[in-house]
C-alpha positions in Angstrom: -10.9 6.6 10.5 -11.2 3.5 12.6 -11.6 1.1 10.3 -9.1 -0.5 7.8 -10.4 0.6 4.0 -11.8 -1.9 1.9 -10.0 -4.4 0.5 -11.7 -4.4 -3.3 -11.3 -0.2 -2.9 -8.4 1.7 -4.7 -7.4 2.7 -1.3 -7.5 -0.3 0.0 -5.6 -2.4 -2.7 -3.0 -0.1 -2.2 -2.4 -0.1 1.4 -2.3 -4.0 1.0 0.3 -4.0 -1.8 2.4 -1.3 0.0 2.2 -3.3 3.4 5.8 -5.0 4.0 7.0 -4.3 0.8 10.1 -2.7 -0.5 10.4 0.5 -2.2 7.7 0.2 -5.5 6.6 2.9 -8.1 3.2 4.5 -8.5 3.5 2.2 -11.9 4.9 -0.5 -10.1 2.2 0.1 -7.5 -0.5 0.1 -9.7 0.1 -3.1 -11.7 0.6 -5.1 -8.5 -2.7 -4.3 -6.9 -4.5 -4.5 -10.4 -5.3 -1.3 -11.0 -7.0 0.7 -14.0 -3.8 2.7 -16.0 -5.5 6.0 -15.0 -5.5 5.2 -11.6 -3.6 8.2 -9.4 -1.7 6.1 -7.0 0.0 9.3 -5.9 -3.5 10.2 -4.5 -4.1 7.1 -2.7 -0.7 7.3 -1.6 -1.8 10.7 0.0 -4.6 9.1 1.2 -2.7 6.9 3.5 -1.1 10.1 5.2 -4.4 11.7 6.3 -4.9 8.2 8.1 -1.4 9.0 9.8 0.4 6.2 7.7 4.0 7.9 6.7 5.1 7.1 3.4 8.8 7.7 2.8 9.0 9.1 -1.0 12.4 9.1 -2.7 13.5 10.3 -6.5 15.8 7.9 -8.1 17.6 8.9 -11.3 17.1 6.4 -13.8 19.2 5.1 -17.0 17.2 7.9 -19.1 18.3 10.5 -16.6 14.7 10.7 -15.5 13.5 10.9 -12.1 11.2 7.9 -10.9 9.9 8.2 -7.2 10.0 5.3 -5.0 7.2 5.2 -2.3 7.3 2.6 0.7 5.5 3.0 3.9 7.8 3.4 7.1 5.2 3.3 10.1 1.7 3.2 10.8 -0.8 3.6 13.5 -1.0 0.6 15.7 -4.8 0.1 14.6 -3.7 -0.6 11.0 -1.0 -2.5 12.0 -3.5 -4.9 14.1 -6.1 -4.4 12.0 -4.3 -6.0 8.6 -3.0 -9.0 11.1 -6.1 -9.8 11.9 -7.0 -9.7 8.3 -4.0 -12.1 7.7 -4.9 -14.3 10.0 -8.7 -14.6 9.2 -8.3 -15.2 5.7 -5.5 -18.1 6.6 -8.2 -19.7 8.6 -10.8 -19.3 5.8 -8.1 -21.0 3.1 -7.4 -24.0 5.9 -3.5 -22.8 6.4 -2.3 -22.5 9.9 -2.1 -19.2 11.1 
């Protein structure tokens, strides 16, 4: 894939909300980029690895003694990298901010 997925797609929302962010869960995931409740995240998330983004995954024990994974992305290809910028700094020009 050469191209960055798009931006209304499941895949896409995802990769966006993951992009510079902390450590989120699949639920925390999916709320933020608006996502239908039976949304799999998870597969998205896997989604992003066959495009060669890594995605650190950790377990965290919780208050209920249940395991929540954590999933933040720790490197991409340079083309996604440059690609989203460019995204950035098109729709700043679009909304009149300064890029």
């Amino acid at each position: 894939m050469t191209r960055l997925p798009l931006k209304d797609s499941n895949l896409g929302k995802v990769l966006r909300v993951m992009n510079n962010a902390a450590p989120m869960s699949a639920g925390h995931i999916r709320r933020k980029a608006g996502l239908a409740p039976d949304t799999a995240v998870t597969a998205r998330i896997r989604d992003l690895r066959k495009i060669g983004i890594d995605v650190d995954c950790q377990g965290r024990r919780e208050m209920n003694d249940k395991t929540v994974w954590y999933y933040q992305i720790e490197r991409m290809p340079q083309w996604v990298s440059d690609a989203l910028r460019e995204e950035r700094k098109r729709e700043q020009q679009v909304s009149g901010v300064a890029a």
